[in-house]
N, C-alpha and C positions, 0 to 999 in steps of 0.2 A: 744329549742323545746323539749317538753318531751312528747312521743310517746310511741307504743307497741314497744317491739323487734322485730316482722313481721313487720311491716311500716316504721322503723327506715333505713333502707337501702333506702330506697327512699329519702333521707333528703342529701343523700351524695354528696357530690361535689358544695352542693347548694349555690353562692354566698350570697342570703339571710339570710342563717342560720349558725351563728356562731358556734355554739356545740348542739351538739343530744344526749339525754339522752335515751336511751332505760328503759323503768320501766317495770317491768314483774308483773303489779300488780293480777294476778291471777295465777301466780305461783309462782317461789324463792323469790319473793317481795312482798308477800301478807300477809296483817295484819299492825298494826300501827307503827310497828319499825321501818321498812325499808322506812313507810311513813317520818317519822319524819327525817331519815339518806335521804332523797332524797329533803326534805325540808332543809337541811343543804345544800346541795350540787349547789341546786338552789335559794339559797338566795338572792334578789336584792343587786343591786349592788348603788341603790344607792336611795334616800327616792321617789320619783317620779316616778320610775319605774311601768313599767304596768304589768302585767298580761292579757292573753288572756284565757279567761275558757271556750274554742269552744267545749269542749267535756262536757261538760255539769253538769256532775255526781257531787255528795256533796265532792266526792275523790278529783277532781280537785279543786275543791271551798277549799276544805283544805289548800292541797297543796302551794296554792296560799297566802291563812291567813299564813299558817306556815313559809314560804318563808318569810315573810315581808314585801309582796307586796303592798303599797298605795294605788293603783288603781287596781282592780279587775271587769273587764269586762266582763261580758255574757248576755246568753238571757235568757231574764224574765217569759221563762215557763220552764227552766230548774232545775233540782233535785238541783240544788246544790244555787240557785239566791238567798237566804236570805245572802249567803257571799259574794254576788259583793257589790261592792261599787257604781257600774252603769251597769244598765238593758237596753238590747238592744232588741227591741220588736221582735218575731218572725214571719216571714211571710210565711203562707205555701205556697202562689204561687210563690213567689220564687226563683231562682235557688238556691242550699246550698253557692253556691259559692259568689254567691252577700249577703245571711245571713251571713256568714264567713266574708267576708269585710267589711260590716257595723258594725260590729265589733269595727272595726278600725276607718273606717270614718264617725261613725254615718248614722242614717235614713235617713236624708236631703241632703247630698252630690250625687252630679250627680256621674256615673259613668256610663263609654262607657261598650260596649258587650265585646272589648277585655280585659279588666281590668278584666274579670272573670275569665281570660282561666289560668290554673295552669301550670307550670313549672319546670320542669327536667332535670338532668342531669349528663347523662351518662359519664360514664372514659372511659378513651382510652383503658381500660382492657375490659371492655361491650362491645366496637366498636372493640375490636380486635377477641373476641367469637363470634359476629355475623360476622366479617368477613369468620372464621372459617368456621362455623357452614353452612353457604352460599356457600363457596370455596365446603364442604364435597360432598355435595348436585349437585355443578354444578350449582349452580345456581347465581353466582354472578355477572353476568351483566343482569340476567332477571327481568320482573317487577313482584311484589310481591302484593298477597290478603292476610291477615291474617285473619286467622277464630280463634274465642276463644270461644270453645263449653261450658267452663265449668261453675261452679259456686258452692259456700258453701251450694245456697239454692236450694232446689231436684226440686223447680218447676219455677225457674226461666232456668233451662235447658230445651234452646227446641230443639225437637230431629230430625229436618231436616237436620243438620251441611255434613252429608256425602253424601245426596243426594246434597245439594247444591254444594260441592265441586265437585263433578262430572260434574257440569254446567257448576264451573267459572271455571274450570283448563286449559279449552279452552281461556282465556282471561289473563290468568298471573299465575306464581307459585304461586300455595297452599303453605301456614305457618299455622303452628299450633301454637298456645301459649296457656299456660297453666304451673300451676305445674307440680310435680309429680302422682299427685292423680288423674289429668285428662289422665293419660296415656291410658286407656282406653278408653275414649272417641276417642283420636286419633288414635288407632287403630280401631274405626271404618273405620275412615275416610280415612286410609290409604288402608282399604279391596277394597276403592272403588277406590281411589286415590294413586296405589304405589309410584306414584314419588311427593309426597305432603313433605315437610320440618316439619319433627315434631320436636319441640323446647319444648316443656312438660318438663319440670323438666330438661332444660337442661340449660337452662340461669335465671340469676337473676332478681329482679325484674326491674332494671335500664335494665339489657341486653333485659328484655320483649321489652322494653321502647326502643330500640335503633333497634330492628328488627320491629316494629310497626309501628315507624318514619320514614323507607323507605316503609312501604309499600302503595300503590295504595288507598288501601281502608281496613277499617277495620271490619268484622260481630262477633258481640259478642251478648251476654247476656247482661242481664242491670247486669255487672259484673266492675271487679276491669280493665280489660284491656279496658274499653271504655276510664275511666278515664287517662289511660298511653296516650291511643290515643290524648283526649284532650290535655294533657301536650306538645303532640310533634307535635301538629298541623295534624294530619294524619285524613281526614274526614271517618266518622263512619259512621255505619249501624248498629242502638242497639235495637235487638228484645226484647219487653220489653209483658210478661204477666200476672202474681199474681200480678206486678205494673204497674205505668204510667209514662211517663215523667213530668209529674204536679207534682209528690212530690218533683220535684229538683232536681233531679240527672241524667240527660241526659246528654247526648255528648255534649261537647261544640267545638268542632272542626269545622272553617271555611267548610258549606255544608254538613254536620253532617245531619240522617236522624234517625227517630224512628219510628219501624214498630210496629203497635200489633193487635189482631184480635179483632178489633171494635163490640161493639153492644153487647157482654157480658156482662147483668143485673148482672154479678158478678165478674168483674173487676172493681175496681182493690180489692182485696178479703185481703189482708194484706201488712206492709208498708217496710218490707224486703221481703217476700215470704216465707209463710209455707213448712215447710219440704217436706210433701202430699197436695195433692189438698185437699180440707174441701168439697165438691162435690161427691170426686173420678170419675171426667172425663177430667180434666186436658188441657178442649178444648180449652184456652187462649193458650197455647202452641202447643197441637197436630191437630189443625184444622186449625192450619197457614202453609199453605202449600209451600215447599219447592220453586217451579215454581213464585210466590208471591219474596219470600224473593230475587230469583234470579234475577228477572226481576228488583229488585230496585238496585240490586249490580250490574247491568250491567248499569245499566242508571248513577250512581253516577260516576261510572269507566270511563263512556264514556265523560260524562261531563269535 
């Protein structure tokens, strides 16, 4: 598997995945040198060999010719599809994760709901920091809600996370997950919530993954930690507003739930989320009212 150096930690421990190749192609590996020294490195190993060109770009499509690879698989509206060898049609309705495996198994083959769900796996170094981290807290035999306020993109944050956590804290211990950059955010939450477990920049992305996994239920952003969710089976709550769950990227966690304020002629307004609202009133986000989000995180919990 040849991945960024950020996602590359997530590939660890994986039984499926023999060797992880981190490529830093936009920084100490960017230009066609290090292409060509990474197409040595990943050379088939033998004439029949596949390639999978999920990420799409003409880079991977390189990589792939470079390497030797026979068989060069992606999908047919991809930057890089005049270098497959076979073209996998793309379906926006959906999930990325069923596009991802037909991949694999072709348009035609059945596949069940669980054959989507992704898969992780945490060390006993991950399960030892969150035991930690839990122990610090006091809170290692209580039950756990994870909120994950943050997000890369400025308007997929929405900014009820501290009033909400004032609701559920009465139902289970508040966690916070996040990097370091969302330190901030949790210190919202913690103004309102002192005894809330903030984990921000304190565990890895496997260790996000292994405090997510016990917890109750999970409220995030349509961000990176719904997906950890998905991976450990922990049912979601993913407030989703510049996007929709229809582009394919919702929660897949058994009773997984996706909340957004309906009826905005301007949702979904771009297919990651603009930095600023294109508006300037940002009401997919600020007009989803805190009371709303609670009432669905109490029902999922109670379920």
């Amino acid at each position: 598997m040849v991945t960024t150096p950020a996602a590359a930690p997530l590939l660890a421990n994986h039984p499926a995945v023999q060797r992880v190749i981190a490529y830093d192609k936009q920084g100490s590996e960017r230009g066609p040198g290090p292409l060509w020294r990474l197409a040595a490195t990943v050379r088939a190993a033998d004439r029949d060999a596949v390639a999978y060109c999920a990420q799409g770009s003409v880079r991977s499509g390189a990589l792939a010719l470079l390497a030797r690879y026979r068989h060069r698989i992606g999908f047919d509206t991809s930057a890089g599809r005049l270098l497959y060898t076979r073209r996998v049609a793309y379906h926006a309705s959906q999930h990325h994760a069923e596009r991802l495996l037909r991949l694999a198994v072709g348009e035609t083959a059945s596949i069940d709901a669980s054959d989507l769900r992704p898969s992780l796996f945490p060390s006993q170094a991950d399960r030892t920091a969150v035991d930690e981290l839990l122990a610090l807290h006091g809170a290692s035999r209580e039950p756990i809600i994870a909120l994950a306020p943050g997000s890369i993109w400025g308007t997929k944050r929405w900014p009820g996370f501290a009033e909400l956590a004032d609701t559920l804290s009465g139902r289970a211990r508040i966690a916070i997950i996040g990097g370091s950059s969302d330190r901030h955010l949790a210190d919202a939450i913690l103004a309102r919530v002192p005894g809330a477990i903030d984990a921000t920049g304190r565990l890895g992305l496997l260790g996000s993954a292994e405090l997510i996994g016990r917890a109750l239920l999970l409220v995030t952003n349509d961000s990176l930690p719904q997906h950890l969710a998905s991976a450990m089976g922990t049912r979601t709550l993913t407030i989703f507003g510049p996007t929709v769950p229809g582009f394919g990227f919702g929660p897949l966690a058994p009773g997984s739930l996706a909340l957004g304020h309906e009826g905005l002629p301007c949702r979904p307004c771009h297919p990651h989320g603009p930095p600023t609202c294109p508006l300037g009133h940002h009401a997919c986000m600020r007009d989803l009212p805190a009371t709303v989000v609670a009432a669905r995180a109490l029902e999922a919990t109670a379920a």
